[in-house]
C-alpha positions as CSV (number, residue, x, y, z in Angstrom):
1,X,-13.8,-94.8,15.6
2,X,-14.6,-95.4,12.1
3,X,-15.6,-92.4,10.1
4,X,-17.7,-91.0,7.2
5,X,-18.6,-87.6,5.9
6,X,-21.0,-85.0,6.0
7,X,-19.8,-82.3,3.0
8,X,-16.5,-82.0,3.1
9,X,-16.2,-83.1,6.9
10,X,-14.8,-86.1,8.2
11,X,-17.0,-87.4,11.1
12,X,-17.3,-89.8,13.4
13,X,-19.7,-93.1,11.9
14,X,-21.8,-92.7,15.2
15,X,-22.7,-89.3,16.6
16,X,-24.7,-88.1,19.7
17,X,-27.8,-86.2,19.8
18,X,-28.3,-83.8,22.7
19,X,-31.5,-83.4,23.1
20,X,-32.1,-86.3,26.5
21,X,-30.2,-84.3,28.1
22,X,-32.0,-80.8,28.2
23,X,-36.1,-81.7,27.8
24,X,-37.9,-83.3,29.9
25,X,-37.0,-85.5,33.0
26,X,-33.4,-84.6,31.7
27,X,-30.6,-85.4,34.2
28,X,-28.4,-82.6,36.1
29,X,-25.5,-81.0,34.5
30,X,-22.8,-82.8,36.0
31,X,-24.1,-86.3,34.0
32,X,-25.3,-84.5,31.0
33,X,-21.6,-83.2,31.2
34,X,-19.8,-86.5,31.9
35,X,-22.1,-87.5,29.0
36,X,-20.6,-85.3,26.5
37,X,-16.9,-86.0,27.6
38,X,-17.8,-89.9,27.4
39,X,-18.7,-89.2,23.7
40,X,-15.7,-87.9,23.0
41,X,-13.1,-89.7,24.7
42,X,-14.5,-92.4,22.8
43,X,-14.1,-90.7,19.3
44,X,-16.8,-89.1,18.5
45,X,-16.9,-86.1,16.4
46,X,-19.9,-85.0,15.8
47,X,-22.8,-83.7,18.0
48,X,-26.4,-82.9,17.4
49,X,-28.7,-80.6,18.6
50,X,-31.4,-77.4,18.2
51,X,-31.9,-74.0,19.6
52,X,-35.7,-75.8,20.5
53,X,-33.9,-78.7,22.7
54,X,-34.4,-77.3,26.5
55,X,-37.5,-77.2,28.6
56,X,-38.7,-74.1,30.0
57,X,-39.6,-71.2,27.6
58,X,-36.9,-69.0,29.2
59,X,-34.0,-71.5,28.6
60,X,-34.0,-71.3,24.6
61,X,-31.1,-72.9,23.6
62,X,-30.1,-74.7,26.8
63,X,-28.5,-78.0,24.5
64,X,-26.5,-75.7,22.7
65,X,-25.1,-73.7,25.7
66,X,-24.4,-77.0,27.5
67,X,-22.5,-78.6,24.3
68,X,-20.1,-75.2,24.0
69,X,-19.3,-76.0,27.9
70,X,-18.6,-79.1,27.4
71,X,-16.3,-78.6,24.2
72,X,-14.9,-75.4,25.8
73,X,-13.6,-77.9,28.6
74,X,-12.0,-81.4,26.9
75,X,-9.1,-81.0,25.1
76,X,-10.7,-82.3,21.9
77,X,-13.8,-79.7,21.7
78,X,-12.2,-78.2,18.7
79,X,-12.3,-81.4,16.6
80,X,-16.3,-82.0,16.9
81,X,-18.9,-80.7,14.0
82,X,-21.7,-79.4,15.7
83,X,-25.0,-79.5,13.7
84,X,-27.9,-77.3,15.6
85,X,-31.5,-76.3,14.4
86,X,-33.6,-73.6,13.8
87,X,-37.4,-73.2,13.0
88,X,-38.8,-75.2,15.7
89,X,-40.0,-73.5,19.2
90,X,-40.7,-74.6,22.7
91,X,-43.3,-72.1,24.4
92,X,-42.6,-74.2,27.5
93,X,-45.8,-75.8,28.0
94,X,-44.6,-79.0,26.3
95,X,-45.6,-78.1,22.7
96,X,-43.5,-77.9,20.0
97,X,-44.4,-75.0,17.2
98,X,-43.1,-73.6,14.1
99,X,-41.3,-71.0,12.7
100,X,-40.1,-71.1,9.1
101,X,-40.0,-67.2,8.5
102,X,-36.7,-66.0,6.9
103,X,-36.8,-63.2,9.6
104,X,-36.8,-66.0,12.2
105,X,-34.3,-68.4,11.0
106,X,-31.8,-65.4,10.5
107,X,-32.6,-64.7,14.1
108,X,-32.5,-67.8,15.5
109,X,-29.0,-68.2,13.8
110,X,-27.4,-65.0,15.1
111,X,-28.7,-66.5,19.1
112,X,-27.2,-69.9,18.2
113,X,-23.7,-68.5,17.1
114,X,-23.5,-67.0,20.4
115,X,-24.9,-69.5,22.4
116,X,-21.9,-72.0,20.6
117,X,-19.4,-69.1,20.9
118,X,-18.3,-69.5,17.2
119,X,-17.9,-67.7,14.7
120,X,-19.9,-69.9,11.9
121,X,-21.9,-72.8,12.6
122,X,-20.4,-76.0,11.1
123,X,-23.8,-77.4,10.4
124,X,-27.2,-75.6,9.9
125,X,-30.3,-77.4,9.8
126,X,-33.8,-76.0,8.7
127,X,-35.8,-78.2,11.6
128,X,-38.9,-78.4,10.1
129,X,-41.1,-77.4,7.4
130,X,-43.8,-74.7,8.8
131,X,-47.1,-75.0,5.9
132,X,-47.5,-71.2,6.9
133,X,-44.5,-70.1,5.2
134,X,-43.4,-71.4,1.6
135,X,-40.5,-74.0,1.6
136,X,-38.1,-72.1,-0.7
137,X,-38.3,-68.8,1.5
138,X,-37.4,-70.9,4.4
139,X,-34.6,-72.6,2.3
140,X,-33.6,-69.5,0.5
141,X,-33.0,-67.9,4.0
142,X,-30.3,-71.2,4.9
143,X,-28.5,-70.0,1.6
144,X,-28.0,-66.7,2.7
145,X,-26.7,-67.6,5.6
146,X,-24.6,-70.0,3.6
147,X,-23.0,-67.3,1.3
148,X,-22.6,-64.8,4.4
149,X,-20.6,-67.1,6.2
150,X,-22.5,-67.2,9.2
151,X,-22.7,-71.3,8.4
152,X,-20.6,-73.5,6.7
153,X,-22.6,-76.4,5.5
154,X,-26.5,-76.6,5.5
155,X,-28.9,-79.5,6.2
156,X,-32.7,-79.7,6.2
157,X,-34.6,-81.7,8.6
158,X,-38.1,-83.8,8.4
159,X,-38.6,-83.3,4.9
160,X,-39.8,-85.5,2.1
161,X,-37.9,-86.1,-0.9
162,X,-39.6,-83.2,-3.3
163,X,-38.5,-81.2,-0.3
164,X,-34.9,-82.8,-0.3
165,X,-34.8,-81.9,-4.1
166,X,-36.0,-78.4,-4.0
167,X,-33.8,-77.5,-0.8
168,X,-30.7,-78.6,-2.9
169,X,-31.6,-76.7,-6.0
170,X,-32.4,-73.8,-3.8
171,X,-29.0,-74.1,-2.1
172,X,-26.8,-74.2,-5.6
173,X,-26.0,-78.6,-5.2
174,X,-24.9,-77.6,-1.3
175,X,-27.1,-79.7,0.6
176,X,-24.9,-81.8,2.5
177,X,-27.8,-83.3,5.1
178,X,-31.0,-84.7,5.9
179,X,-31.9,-85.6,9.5
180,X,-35.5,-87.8,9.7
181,X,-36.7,-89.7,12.0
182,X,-35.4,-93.6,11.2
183,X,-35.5,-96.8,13.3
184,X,-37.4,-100.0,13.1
185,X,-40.4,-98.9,14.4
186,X,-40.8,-95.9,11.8
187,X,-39.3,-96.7,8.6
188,X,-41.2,-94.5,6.5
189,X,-37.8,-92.3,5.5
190,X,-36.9,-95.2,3.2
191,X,-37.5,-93.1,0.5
192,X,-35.2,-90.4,1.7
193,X,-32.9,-92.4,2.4
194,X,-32.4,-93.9,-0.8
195,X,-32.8,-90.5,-2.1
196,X,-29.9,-89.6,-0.1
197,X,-27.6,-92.6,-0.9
198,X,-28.8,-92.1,-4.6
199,X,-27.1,-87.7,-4.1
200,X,-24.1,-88.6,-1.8
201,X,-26.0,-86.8,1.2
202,X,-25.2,-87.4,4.4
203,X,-28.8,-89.2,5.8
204,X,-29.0,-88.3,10.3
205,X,-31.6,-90.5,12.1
206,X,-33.2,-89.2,14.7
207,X,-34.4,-91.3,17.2
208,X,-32.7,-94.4,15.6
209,X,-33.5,-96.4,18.8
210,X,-37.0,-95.6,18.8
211,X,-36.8,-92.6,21.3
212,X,-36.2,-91.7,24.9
213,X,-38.6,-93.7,26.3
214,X,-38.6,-97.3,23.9
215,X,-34.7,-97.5,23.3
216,X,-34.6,-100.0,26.2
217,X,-37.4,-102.1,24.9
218,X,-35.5,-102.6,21.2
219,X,-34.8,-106.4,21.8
220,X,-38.0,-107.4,23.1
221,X,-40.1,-105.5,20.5
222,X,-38.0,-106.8,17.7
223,X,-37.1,-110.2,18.3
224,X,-34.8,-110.1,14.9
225,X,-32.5,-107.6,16.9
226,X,-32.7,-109.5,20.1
227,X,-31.3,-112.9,18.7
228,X,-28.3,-111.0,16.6
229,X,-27.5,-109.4,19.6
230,X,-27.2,-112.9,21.3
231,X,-25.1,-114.1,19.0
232,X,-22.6,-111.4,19.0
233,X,-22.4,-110.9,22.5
234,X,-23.7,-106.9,22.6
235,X,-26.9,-105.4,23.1
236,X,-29.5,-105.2,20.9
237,X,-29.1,-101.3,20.4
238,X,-25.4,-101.8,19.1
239,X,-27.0,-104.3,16.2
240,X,-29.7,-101.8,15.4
241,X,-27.2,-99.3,14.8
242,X,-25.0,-101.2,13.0
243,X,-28.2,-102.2,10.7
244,X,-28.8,-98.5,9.6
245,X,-24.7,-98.2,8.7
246,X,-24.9,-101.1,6.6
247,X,-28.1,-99.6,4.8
248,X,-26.0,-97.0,2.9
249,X,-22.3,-95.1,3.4
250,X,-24.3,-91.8,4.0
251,X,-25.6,-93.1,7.0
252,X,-24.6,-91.4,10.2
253,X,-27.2,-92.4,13.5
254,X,-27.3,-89.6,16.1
255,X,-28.4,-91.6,19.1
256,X,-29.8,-89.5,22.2
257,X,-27.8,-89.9,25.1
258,X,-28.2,-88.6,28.5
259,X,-25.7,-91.4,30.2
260,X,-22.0,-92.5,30.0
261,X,-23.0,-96.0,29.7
262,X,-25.5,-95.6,27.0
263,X,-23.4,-93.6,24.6
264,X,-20.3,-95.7,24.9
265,X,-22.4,-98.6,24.0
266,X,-24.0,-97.0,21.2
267,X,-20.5,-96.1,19.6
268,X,-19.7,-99.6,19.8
269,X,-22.3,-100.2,17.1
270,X,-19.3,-98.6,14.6
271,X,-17.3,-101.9,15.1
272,X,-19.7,-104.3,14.5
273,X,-19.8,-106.2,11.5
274,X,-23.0,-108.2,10.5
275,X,-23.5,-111.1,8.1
276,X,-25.6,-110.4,4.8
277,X,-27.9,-113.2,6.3
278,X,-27.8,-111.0,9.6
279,X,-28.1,-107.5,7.9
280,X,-31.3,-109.1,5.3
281,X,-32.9,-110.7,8.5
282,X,-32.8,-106.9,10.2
283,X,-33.9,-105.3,7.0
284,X,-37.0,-107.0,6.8
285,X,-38.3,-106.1,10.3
């Protein structure tokens, strides 16, 4: 598995994000479990997901709880960086609110240490920006948590790039992360991105395939993809991933997986090499 870095940390070029496999129509525990060991007898090394990734409104933090089982039980659990979330909330009615109090976030860190079983989180991520509570308060609480130790690295998710700049004046030149949403049906991060590749931060698309329910329809939407994929022999979501590594170093997708299958063919992505006719023929999607 090829690698590149968030902060200081070498990770896997490919992660996997959690959240399939603890919202909606998300598949037993057993799968959700093979899932996770798939992902990293393959290699990878770093996992995605939030305290607001489960379903119910008295299962908060049911990704995170499932990731620490998983880790607890493969023999290389203790290799992966784990990036979760807070400031995002699932009443359990399907909606998603906000929560970008510094009360909350301290909170919501303390439930996800011991939901994870560690000591500090490796990777702390502001979800997203709530308009009822000034950004740098919500930014300022990540710090604290930063110098206390309770995290080792912090990210900021869904933001803009005024955002990106504040949250990395506000956190001393330690942002190490953004995660937005990216793929070829939303590419309206550009600008972050380039921020990002511009600062040396680590840039996490969400969603890179399009989502849960559109990954499978990549090729036929985006006849670009499809005909690459032909030619190389792989499918479709293996040459859109390997598109977004070739944008920029910082690059690191975190595909949703709730399958064996689907996550082994995602990694594959990291050994694919496209042609600069190939990669300017995707890039213009």
């Amino acid at each position: 598995m090829h690698t590149r870095r968030i902060g200081d940390v070498e990770v896997s070029a490919i992660g996997l994000g959690g959240m399939p496999m603890s919202i909606e129509g998300r598949p037993d525990e057993e799968r959700s479990l093979a899932t996770l060991h798939a992902a990293l007898d393959a290699g990878v090394t770093l996992i995605d997901t939030a305290d607001a990734y489960h379903r119910d409104a008295d299962e908060v933090g049911h990704n995170e709880t499932l990731i620490a089982k998983a880790l607890a039980s493969h023999d290389r659990g203790q290799d992966v960086l784990v990036a979760t979330k807070g400031g995002h909330l699932r009443p359990g009615d399907g909606s998603w609110t906000l929560d970008g109090s510094p009360r909350h976030l301290k909170e919501a860190c303390e439930a996800s240490l011991r939901r994870l079983g560690v000591e500090a989180i490796g990777l702390y991520q502001f979800h997203r920006p709530d308009p009822k509570v000034p950004y740098a308060e919500s930014v300022g609480a990540v710090r604290e948590l930063l110098d206390e130790g309770k995290i080792r690295m912090a990210g900021i998710s869904n933001a803009n790039p005024d955002q990106i700049r504040e949250a990395d004046e506000i956190l001393g030149g330690r942002l190490v992360s953004v995660q937005n949403q990216f793929s070829p049906a939303f590419r309206s991060s550009e600008p972050e991105l380039r921020l990002c590749d511009e600062r040396g931060i680590a840039f996490l698309p969400w969603s890179p395939l399009g989502g849960i329910a559109k990954a499978r329809e990549l090729g036929s939407a985006y006849a670009p993809f499809a005909r690459v994929a032909e030619a190389h022999g792989v499918s479709p979501q293996q040459v859109c991933l390997a598109w977004m590594l070739a944008k920029s170093p910082v690059v690191v997708p975190i595909p949703g997986s709730s399958r064996p299958e689907t996550i082994r063919d995602s990694l594959a992505a990291a050994e694919l090499r496209l042609t600069d006719e190939e990669f300017a023929e995707l890039d213009a999607v």
